[in-house]
C-alpha positions in Angstrom: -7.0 -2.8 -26.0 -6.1 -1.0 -22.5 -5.4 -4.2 -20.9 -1.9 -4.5 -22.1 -0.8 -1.5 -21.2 -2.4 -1.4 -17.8 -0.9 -4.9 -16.7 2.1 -3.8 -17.8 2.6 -0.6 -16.2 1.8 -2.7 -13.5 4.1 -5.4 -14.0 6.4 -3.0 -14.0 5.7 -1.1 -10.3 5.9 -4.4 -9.1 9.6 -5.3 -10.4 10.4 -1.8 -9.0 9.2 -2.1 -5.8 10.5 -5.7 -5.3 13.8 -4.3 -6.1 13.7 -1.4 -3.9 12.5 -3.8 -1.5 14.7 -6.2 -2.0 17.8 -3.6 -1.8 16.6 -2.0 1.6 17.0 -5.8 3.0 20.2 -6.7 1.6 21.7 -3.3 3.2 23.3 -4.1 6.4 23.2 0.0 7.3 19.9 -0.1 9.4 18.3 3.2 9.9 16.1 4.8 12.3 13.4 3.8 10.5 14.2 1.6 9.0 11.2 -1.4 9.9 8.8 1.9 9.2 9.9 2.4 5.7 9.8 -1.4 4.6 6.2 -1.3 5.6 5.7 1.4 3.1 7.6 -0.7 0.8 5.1 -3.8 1.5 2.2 -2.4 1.6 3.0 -0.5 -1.7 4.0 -3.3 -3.4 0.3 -5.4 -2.1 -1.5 -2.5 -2.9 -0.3 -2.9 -6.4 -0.6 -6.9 -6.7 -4.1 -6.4 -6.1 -4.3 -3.8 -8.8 -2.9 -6.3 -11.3 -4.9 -8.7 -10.5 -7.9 -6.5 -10.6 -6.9 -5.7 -14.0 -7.0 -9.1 -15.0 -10.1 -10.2 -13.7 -11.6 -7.0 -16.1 -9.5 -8.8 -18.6 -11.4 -11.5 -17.7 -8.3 -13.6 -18.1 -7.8 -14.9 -14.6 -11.1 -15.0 -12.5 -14.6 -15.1 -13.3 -16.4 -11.4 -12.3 -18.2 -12.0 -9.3 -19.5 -9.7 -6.8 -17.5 -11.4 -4.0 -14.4 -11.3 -6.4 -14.7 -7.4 -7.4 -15.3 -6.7 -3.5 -12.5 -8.4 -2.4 -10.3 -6.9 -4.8 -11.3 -3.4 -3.9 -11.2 -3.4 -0.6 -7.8 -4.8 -0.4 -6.6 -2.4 -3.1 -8.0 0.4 -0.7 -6.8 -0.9 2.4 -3.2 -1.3 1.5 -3.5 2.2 -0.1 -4.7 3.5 2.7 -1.6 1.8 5.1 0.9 2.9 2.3 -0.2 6.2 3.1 -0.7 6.6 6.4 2.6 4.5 7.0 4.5 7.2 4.7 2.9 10.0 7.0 4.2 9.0 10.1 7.8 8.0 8.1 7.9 11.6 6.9 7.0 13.0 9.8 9.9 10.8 12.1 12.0 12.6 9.5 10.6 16.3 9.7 9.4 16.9 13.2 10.5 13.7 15.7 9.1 15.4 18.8 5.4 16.3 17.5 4.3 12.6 16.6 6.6 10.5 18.9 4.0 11.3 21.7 1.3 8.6 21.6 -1.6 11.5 21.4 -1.0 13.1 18.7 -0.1 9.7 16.9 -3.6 9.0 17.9 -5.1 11.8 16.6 -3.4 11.8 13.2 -4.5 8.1 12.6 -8.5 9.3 13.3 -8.8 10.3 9.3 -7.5 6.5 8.4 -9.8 4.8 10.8 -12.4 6.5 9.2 -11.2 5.7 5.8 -11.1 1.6 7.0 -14.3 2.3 8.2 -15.7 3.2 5.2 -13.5 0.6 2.8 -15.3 -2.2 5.1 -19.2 -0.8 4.8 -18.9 0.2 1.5 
């Protein structure tokens, strides 16, 4: 009785994001960061194509449940989550304090966290 709902809501983020998406190419007013905040857009918009579909094969409407299916699934629902957000960090921070994470080390050091979280994605 869920499944509705969820694969609409879904649905829905994805129309949403394809728009915004869609909008931010079509603009010919290119911004600083512009490239930075499309891969936001992207990886959002992945992240939640592989929530659908996750949905679905609950559903058990468009694959069978397998172990390598429901892996697959995960990790790339993960992964993209985790390069929506650390793609959004380093956006917002370009915006709020240019200086601190234009220098290579202390990019370095803020990406330590998402490596980890890869990491752990993968072995899990």
């Amino acid at each position: 009785m869920q499944f509705p709902l969820y694969a609409a809501l879904n649905i829905f983020c994805i129309f949403i994001v394809i728009i915004v998406l869609s909008r931010r190419i079509m603009t010919l007013e290119k911004q600083k960061y512009h490239k930075l905040f499309n891969i936001v857009i992207i990886a959002s918009l992945i992240f939640f194509i592989f929530d659908a579909i996750w949905g679905f094969v609950e559903a058990g409407l468009l694959l069978p449940k397998t172990k390598f299916i429901t892996y697959f699934l995960n990790a790339g629902y993960f992964i993209f989550l985790g390069i929506a957000s650390i793609s959004w960090f380093v956006y917002s921070e370009k915006h709020q304090n240019p200086s601190l994470i234009s220098k290579k080390r202390y990019l370095y050091l803020t990406m330590i966290p998402y490596v980890i979280y890869f990491i752990l994605v993968i072995i899990s």
